[in-house]
Biopython code that builds the backbone (N, CA, C, O; Angstrom):
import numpy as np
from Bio.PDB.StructureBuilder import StructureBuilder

atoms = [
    (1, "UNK", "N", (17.694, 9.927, -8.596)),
    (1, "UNK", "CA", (17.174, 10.933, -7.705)),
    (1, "UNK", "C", (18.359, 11.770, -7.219)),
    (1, "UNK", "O", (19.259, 11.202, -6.601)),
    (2, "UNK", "N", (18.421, 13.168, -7.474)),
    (2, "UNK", "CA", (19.157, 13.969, -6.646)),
    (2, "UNK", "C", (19.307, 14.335, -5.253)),
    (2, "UNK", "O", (18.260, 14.650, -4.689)),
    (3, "UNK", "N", (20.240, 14.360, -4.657)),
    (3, "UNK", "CA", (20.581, 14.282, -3.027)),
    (3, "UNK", "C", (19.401, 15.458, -2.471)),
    (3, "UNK", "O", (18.982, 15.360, -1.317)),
    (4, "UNK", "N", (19.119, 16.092, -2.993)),
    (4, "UNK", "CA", (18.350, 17.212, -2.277)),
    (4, "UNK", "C", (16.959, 16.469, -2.422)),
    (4, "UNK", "O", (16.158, 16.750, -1.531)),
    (5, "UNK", "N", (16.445, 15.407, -3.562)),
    (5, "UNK", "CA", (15.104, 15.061, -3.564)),
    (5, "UNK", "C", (15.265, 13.922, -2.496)),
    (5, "UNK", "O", (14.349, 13.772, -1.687)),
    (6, "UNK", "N", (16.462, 13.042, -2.435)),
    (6, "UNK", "CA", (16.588, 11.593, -1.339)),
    (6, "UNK", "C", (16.445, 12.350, 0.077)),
    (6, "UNK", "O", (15.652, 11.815, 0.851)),
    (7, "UNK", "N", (17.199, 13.704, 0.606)),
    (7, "UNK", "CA", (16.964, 13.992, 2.076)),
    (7, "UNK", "C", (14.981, 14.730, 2.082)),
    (7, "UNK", "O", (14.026, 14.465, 2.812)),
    (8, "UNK", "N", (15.082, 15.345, 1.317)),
    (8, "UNK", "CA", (14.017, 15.651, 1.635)),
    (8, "UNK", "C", (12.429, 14.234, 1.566)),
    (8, "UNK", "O", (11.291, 14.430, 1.992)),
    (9, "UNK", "N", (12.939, 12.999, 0.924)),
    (9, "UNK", "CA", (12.021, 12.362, 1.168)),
    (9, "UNK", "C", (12.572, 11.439, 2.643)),
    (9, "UNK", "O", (12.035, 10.856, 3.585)),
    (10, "UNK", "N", (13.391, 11.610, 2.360)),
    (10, "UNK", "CA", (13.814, 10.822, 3.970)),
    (10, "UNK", "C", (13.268, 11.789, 5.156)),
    (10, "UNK", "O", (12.949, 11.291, 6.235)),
    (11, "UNK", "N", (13.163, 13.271, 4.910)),
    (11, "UNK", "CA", (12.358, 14.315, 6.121)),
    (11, "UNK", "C", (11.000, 13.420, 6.188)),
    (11, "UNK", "O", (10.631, 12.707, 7.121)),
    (12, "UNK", "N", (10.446, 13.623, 5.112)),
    (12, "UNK", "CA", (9.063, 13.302, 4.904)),
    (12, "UNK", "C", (8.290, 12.008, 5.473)),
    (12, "UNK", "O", (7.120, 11.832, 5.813)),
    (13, "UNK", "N", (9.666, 10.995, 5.429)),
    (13, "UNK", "CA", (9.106, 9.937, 6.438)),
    (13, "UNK", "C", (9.274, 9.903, 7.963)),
    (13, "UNK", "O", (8.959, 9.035, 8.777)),
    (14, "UNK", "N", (9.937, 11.249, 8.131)),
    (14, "UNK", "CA", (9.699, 11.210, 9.183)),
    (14, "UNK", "C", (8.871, 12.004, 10.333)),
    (14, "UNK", "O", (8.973, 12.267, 11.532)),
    (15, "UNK", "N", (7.877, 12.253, 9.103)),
    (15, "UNK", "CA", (6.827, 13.248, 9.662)),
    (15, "UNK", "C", (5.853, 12.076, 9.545)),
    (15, "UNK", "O", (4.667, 12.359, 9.715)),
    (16, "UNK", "N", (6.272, 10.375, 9.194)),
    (16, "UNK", "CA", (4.953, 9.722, 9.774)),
    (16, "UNK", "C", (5.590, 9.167, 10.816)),
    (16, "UNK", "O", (6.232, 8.130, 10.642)),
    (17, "UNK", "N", (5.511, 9.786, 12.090)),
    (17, "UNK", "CA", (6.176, 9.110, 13.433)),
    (17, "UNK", "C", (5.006, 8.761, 13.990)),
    (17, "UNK", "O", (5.101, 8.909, 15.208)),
    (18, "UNK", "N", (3.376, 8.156, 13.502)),
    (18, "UNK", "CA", (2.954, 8.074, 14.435)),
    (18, "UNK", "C", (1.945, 6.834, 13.827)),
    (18, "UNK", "O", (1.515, 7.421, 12.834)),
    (19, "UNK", "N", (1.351, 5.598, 13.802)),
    (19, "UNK", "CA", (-0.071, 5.452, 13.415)),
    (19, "UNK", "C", (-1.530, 5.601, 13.273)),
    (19, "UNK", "O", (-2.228, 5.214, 14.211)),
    (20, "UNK", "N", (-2.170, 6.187, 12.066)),
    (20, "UNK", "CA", (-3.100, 6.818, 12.205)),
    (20, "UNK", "C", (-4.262, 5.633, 13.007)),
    (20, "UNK", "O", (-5.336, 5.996, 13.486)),
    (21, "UNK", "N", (-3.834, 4.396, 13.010)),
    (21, "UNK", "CA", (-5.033, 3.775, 13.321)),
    (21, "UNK", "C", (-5.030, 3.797, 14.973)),
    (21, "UNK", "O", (-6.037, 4.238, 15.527)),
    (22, "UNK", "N", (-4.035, 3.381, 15.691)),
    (22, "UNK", "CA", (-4.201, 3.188, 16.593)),
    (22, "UNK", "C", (-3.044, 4.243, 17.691)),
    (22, "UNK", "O", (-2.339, 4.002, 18.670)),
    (23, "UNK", "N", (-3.327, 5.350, 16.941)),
    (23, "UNK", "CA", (-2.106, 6.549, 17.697)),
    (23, "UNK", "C", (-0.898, 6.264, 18.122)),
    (23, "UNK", "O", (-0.188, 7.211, 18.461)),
    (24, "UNK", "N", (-0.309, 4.730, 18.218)),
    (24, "UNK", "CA", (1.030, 5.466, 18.708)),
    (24, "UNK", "C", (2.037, 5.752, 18.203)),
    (24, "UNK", "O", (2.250, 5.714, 16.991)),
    (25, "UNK", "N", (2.988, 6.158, 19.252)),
    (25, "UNK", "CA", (4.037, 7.344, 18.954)),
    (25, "UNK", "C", (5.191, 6.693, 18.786)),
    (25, "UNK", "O", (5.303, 5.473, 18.912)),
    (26, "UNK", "N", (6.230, 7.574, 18.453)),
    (26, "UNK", "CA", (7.943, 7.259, 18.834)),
    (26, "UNK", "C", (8.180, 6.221, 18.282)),
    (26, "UNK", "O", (8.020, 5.119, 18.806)),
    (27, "UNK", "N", (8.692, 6.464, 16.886)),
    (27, "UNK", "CA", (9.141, 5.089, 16.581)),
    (27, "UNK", "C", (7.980, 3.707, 16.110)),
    (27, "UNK", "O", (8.212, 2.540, 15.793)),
    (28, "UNK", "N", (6.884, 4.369, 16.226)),
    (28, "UNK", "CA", (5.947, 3.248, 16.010)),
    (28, "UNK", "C", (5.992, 2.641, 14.665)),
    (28, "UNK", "O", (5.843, 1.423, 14.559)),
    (29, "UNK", "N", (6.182, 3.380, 13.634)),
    (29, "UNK", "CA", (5.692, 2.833, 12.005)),
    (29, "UNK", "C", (7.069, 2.372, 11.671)),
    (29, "UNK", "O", (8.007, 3.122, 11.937)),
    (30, "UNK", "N", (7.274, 1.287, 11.151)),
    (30, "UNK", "CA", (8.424, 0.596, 10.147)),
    (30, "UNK", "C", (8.033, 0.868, 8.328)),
    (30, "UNK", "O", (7.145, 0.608, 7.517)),
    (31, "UNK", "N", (9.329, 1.540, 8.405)),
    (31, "UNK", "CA", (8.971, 1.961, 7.026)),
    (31, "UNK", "C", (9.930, 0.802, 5.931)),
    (31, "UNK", "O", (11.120, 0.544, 6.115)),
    (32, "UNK", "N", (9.136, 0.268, 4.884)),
    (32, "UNK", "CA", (10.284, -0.532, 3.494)),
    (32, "UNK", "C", (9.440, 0.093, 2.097)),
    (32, "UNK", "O", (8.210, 0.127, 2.038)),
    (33, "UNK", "N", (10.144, 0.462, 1.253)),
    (33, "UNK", "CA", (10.561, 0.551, 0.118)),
    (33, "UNK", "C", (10.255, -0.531, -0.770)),
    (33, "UNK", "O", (10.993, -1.511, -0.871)),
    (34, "UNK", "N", (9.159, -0.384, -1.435)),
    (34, "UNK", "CA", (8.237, -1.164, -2.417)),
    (34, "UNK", "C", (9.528, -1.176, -3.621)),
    (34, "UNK", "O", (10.396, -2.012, -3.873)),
    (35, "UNK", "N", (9.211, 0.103, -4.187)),
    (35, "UNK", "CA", (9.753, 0.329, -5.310)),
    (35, "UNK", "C", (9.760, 1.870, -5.239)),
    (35, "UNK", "O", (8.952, 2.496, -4.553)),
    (36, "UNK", "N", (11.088, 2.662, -6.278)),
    (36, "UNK", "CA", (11.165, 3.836, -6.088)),
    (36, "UNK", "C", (11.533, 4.283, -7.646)),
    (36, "UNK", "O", (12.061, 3.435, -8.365)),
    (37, "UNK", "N", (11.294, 5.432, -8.104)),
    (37, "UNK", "CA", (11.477, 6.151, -9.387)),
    (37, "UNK", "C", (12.493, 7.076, -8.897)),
    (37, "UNK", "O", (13.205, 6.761, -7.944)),
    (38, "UNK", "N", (12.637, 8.546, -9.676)),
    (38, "UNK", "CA", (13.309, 10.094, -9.419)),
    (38, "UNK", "C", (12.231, 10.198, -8.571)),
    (38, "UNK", "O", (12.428, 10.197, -7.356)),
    (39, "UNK", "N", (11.071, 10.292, -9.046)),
    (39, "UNK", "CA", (9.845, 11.113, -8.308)),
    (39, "UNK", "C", (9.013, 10.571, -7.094)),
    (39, "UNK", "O", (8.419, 11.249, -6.256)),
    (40, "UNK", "N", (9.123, 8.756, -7.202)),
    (40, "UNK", "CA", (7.865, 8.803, -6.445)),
    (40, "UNK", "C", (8.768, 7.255, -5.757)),
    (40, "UNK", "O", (9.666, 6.545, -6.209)),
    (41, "UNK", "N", (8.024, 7.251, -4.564)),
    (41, "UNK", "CA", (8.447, 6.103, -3.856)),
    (41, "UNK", "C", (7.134, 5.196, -3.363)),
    (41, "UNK", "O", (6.210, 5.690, -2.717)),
    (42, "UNK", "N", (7.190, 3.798, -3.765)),
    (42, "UNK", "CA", (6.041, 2.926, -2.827)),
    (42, "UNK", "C", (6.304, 2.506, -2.094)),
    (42, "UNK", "O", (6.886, 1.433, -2.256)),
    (43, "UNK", "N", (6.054, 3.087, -0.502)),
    (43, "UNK", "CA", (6.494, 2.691, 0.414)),
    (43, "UNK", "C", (4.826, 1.426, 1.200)),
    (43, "UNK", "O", (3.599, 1.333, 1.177)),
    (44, "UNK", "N", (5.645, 0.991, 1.573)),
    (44, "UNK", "CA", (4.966, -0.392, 2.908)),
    (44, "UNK", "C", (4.901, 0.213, 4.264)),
    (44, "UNK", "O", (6.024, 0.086, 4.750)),
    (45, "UNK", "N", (4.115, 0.808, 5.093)),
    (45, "UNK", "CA", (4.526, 0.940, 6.529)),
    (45, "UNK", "C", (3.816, 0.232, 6.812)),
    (45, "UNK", "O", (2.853, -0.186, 6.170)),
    (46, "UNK", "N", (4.485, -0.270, 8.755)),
    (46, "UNK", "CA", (3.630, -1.510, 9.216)),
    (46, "UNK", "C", (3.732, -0.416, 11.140)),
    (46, "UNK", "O", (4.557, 0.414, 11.522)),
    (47, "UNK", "N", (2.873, -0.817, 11.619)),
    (47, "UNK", "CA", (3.054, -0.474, 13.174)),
    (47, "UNK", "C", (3.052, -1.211, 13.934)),
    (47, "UNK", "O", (2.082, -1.871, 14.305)),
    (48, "UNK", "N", (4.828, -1.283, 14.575)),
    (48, "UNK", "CA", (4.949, -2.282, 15.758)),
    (48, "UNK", "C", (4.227, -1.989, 16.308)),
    (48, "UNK", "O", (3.515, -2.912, 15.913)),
    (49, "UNK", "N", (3.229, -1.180, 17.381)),
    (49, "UNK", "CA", (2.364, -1.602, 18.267)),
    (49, "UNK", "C", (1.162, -2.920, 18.129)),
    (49, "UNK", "O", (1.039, -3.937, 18.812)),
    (50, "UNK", "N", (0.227, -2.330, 16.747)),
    (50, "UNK", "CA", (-0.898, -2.907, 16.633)),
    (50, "UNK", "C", (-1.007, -3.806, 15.056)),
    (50, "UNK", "O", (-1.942, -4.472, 14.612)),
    (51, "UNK", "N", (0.445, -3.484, 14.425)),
    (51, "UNK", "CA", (0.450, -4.485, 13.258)),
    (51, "UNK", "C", (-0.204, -4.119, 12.090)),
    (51, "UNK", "O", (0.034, -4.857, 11.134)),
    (52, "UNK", "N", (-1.077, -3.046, 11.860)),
    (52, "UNK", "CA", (-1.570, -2.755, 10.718)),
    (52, "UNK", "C", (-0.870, -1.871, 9.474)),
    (52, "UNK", "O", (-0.349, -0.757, 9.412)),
    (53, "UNK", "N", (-0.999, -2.405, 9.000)),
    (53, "UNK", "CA", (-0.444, -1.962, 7.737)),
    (53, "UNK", "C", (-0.851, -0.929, 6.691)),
    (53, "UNK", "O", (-2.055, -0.909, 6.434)),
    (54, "UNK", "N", (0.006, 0.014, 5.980)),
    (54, "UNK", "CA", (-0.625, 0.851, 5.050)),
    (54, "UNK", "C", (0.683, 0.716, 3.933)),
    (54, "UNK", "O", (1.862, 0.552, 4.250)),
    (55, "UNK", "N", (0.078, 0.845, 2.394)),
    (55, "UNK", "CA", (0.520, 0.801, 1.572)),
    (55, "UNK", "C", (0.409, 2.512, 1.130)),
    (55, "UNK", "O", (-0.702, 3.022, 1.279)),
    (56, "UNK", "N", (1.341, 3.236, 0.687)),
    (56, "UNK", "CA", (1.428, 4.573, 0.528)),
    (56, "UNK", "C", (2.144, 4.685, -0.650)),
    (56, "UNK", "O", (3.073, 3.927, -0.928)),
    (57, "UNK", "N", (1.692, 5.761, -1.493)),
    (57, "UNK", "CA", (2.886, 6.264, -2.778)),
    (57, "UNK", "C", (2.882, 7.424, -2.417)),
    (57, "UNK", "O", (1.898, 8.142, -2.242)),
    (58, "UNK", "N", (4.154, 7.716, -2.265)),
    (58, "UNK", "CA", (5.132, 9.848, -1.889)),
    (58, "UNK", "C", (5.755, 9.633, -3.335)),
    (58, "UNK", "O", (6.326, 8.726, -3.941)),
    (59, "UNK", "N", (5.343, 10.957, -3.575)),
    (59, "UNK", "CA", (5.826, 11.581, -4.694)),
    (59, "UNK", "C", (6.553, 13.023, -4.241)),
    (59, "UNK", "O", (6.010, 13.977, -3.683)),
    (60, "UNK", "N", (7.766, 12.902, -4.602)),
    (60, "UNK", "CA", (8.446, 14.358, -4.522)),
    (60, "UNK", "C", (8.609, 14.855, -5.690)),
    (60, "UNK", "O", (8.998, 14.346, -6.741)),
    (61, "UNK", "N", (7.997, 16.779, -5.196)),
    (61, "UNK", "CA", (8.213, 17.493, -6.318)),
    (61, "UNK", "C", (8.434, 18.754, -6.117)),
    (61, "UNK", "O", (8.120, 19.200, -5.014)),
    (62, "UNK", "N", (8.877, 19.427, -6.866)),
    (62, "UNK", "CA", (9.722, 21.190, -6.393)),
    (62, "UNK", "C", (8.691, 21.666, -5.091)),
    (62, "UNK", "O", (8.980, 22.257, -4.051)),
    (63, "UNK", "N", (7.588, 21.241, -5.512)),
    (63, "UNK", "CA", (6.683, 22.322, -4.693)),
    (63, "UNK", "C", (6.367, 21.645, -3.158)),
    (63, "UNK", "O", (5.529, 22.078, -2.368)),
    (64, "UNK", "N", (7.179, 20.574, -2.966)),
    (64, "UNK", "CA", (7.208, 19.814, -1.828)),
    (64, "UNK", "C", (6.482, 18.320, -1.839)),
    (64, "UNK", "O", (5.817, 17.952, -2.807)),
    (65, "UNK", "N", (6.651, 17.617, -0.831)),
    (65, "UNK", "CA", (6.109, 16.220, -0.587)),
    (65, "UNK", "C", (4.503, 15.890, -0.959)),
    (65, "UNK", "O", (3.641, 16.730, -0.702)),
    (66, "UNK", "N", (4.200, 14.729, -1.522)),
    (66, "UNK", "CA", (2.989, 14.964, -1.789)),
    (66, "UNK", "C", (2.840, 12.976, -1.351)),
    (66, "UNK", "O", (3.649, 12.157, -1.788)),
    (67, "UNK", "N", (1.939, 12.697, -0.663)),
    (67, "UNK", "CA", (1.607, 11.342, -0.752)),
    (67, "UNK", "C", (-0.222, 10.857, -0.538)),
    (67, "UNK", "O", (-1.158, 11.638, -0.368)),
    (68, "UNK", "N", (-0.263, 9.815, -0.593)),
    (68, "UNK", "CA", (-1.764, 9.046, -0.656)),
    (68, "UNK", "C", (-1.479, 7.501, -0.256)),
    (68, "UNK", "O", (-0.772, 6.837, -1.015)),
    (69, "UNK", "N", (-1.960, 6.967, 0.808)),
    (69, "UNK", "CA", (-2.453, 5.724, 1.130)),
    (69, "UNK", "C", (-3.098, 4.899, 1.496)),
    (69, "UNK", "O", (-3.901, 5.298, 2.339)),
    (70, "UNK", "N", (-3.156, 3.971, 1.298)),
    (70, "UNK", "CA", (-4.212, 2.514, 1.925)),
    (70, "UNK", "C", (-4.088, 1.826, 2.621)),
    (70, "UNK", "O", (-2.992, 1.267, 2.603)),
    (71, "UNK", "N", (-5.330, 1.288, 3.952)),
    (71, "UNK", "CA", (-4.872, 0.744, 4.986)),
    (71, "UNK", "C", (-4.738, -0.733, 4.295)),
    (71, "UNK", "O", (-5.075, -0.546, 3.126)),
    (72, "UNK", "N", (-4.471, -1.840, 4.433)),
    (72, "UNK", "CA", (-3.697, -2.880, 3.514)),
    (72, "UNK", "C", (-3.342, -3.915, 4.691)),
    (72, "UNK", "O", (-2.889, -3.559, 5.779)),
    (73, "UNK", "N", (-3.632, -5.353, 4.296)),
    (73, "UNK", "CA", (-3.162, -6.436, 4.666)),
    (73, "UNK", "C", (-2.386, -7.474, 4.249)),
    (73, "UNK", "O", (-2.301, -8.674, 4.508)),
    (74, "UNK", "N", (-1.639, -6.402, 3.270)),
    (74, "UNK", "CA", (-0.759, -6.841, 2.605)),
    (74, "UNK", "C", (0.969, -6.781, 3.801)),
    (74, "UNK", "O", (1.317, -6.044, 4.724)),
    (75, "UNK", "N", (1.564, -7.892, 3.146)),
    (75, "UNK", "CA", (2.765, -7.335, 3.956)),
    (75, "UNK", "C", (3.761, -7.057, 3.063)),
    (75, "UNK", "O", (3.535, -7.289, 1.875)),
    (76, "UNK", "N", (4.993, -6.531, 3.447)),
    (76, "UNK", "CA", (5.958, -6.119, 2.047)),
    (76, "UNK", "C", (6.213, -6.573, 1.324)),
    (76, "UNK", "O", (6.320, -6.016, 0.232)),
    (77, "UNK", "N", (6.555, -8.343, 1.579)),
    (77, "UNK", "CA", (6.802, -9.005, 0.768)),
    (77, "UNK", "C", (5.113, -9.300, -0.410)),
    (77, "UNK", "O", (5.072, -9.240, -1.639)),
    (78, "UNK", "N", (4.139, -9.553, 0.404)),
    (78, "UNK", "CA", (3.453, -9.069, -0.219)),
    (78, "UNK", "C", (2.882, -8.409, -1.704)),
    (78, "UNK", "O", (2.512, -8.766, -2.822)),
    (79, "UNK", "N", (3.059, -7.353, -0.987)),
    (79, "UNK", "CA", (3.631, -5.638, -1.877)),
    (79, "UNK", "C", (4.131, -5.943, -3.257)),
    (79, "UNK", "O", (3.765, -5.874, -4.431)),
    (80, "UNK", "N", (5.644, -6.494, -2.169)),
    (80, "UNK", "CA", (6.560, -6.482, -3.950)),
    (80, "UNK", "C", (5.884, -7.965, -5.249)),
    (80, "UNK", "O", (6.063, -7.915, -6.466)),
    (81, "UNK", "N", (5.240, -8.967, -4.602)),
    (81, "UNK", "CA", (4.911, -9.609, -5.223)),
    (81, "UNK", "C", (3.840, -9.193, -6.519)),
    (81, "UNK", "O", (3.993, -9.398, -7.723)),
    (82, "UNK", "N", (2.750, -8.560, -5.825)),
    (82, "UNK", "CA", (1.813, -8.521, -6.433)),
    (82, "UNK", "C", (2.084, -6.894, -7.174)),
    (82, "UNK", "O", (1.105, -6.369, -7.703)),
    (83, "UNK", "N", (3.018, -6.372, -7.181)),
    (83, "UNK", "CA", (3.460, -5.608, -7.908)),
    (83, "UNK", "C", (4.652, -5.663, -9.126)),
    (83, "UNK", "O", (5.171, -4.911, -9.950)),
    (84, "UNK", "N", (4.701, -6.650, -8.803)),
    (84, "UNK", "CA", (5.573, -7.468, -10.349)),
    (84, "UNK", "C", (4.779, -8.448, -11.206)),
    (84, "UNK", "O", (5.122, -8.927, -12.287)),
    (85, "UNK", "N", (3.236, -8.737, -10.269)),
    (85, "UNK", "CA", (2.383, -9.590, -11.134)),
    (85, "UNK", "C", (1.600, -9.690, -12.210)),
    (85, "UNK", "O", (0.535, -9.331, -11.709)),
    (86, "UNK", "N", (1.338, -9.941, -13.432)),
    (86, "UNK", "CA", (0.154, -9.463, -14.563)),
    (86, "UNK", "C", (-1.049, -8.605, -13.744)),
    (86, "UNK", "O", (-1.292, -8.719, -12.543)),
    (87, "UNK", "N", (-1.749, -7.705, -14.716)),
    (87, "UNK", "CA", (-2.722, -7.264, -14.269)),
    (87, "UNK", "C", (-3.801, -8.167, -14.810)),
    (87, "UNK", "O", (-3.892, -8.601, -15.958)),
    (88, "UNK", "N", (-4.856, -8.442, -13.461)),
    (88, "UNK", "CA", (-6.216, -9.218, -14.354)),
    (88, "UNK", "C", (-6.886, -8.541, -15.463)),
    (88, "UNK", "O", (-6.948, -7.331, -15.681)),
    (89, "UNK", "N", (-7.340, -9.442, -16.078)),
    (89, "UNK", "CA", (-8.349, -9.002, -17.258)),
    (89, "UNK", "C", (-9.478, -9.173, -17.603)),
    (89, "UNK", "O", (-9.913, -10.286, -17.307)),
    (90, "UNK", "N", (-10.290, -8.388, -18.220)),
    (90, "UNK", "CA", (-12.065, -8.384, -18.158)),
    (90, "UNK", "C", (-12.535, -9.997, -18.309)),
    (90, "UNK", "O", (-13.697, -10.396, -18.223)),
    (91, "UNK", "N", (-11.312, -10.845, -18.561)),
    (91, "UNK", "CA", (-11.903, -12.416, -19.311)),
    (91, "UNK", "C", (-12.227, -12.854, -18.357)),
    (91, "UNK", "O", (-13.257, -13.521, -18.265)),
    (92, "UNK", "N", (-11.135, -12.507, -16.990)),
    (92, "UNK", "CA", (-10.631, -13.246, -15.997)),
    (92, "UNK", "C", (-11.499, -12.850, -14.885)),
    (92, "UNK", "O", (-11.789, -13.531, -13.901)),
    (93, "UNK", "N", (-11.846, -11.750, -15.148)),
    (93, "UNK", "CA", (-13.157, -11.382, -14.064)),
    (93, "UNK", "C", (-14.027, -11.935, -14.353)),
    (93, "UNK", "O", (-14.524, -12.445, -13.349)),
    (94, "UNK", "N", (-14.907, -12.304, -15.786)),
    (94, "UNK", "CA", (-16.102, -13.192, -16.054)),
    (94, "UNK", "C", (-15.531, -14.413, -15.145)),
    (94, "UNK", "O", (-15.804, -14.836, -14.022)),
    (95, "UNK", "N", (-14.633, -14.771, -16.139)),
    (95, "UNK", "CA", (-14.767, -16.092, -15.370)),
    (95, "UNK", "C", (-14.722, -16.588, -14.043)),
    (95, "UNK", "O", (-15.328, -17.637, -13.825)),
    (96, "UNK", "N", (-14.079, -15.995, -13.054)),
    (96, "UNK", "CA", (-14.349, -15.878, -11.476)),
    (96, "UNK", "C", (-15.958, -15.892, -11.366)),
    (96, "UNK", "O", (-16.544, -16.838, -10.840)),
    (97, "UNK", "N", (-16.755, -14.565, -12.003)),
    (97, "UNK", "CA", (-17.995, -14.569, -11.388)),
    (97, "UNK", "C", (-19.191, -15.596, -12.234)),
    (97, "UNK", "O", (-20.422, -15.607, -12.236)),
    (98, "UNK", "N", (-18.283, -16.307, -12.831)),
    (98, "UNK", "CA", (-18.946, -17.432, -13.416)),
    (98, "UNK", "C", (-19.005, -18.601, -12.179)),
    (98, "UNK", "O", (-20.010, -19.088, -11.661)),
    (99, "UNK", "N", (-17.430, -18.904, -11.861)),
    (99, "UNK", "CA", (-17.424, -19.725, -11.181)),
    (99, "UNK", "C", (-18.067, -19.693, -9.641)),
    (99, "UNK", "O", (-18.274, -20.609, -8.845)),
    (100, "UNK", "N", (-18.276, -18.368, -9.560)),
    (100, "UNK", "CA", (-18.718, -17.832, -8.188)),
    (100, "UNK", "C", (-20.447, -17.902, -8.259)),
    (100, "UNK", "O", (-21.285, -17.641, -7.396)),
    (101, "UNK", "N", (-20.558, -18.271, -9.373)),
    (101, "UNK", "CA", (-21.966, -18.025, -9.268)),
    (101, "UNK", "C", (-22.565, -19.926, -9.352)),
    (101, "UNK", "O", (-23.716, -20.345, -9.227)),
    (102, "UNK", "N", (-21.462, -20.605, -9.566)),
    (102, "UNK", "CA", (-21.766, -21.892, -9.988)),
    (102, "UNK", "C", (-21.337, -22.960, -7.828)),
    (102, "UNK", "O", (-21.246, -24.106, -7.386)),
    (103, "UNK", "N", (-21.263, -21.840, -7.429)),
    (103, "UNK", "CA", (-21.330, -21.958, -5.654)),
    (103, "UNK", "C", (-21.967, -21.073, -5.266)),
    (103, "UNK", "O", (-21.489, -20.120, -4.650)),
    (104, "UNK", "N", (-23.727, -21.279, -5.681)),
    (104, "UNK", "CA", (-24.634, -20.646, -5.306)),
    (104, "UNK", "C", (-24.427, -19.812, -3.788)),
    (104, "UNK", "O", (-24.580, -18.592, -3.728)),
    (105, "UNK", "N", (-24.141, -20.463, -2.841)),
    (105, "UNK", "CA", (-24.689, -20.180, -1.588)),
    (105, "UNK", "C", (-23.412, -19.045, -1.084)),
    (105, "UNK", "O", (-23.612, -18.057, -0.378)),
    (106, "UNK", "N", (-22.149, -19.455, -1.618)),
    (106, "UNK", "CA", (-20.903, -18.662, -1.454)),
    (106, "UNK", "C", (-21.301, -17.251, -2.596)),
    (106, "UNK", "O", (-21.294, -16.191, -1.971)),
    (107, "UNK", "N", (-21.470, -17.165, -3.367)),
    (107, "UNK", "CA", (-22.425, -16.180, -3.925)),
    (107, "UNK", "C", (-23.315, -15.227, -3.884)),
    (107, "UNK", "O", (-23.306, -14.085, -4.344)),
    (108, "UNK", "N", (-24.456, -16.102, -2.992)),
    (108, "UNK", "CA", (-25.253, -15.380, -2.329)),
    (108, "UNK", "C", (-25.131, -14.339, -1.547)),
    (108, "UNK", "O", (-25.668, -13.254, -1.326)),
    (109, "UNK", "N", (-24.257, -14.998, -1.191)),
    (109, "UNK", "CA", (-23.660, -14.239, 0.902)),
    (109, "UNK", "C", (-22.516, -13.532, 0.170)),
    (109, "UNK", "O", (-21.733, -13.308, 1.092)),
    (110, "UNK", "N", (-22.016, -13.098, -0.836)),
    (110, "UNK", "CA", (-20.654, -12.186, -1.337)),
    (110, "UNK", "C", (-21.455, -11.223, -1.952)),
    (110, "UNK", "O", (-21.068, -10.107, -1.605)),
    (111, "UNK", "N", (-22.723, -11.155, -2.970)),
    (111, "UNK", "CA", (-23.235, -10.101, -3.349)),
    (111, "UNK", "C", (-24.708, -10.048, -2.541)),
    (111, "UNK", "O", (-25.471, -9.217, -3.033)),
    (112, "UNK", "N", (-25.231, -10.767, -1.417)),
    (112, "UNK", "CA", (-26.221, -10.477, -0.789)),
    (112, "UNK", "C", (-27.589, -10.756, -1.964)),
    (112, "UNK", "O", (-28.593, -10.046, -1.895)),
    (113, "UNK", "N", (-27.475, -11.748, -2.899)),
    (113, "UNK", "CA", (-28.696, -11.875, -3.528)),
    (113, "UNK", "C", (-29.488, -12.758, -2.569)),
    (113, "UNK", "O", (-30.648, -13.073, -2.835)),
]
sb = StructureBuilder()
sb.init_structure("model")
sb.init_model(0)
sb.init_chain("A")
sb.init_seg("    ")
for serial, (resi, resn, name, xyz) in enumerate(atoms, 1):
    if name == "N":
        sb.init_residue(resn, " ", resi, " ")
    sb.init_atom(name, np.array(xyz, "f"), 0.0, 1.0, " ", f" {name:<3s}", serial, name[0])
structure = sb.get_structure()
């Protein structure tokens, strides 16, 4: 990443000075660094006030900052885990809702049959 793309994403975090969930201010959001490319950064924020968490990807590009995130109960460490982990697969989903279906009553009450 070039020095002009690192300050300008370092501006950018600091236009989240606030939590969207529970408003506060100054210093509220702790920001860590998932993982980062040239272009795009996965950041973790957490808010000392109320503790909730959002998982976010910023992408910088000529035409300025661009990001998208999720509120998440994940924590960073978290994050980095399950982002170095295999992705599941269509086998692996049968078989969960195999087994999910073989605990009728836990079943029931997860898809409301």
């Amino acid at each position: 990443m070039n020095p002009n793309q690192s300050s300008f994403f370092e501006e950018g975090l600091k236009l989240i000075s606030f939590c969207p969930l529970c408003q506060a201010k100054q210093g509220a959001m702790e920001a860590s660094t998932v993982e980062e490319t040239a272009d795009n950064h996965l950041v973790h924020l957490r808010c000392r006030q109320c503790q909730s968490s959002i998982l976010a990807l910023v992408t910088v590009t000529p035409m300025g900052l661009s990001s998208v995130g999720m509120i998440t109960d994940l924590s960073v460490a978290d994050a980095r885990r399950f982002k170095e982990s295999e992705p599941i697969d269509f086998d692996e989903v049968i078989a969960l809702n195999l087994d999910l279906k073989n605990h009728s009553l836990f079943y029931q009450t997860l898809v409301g049959v």
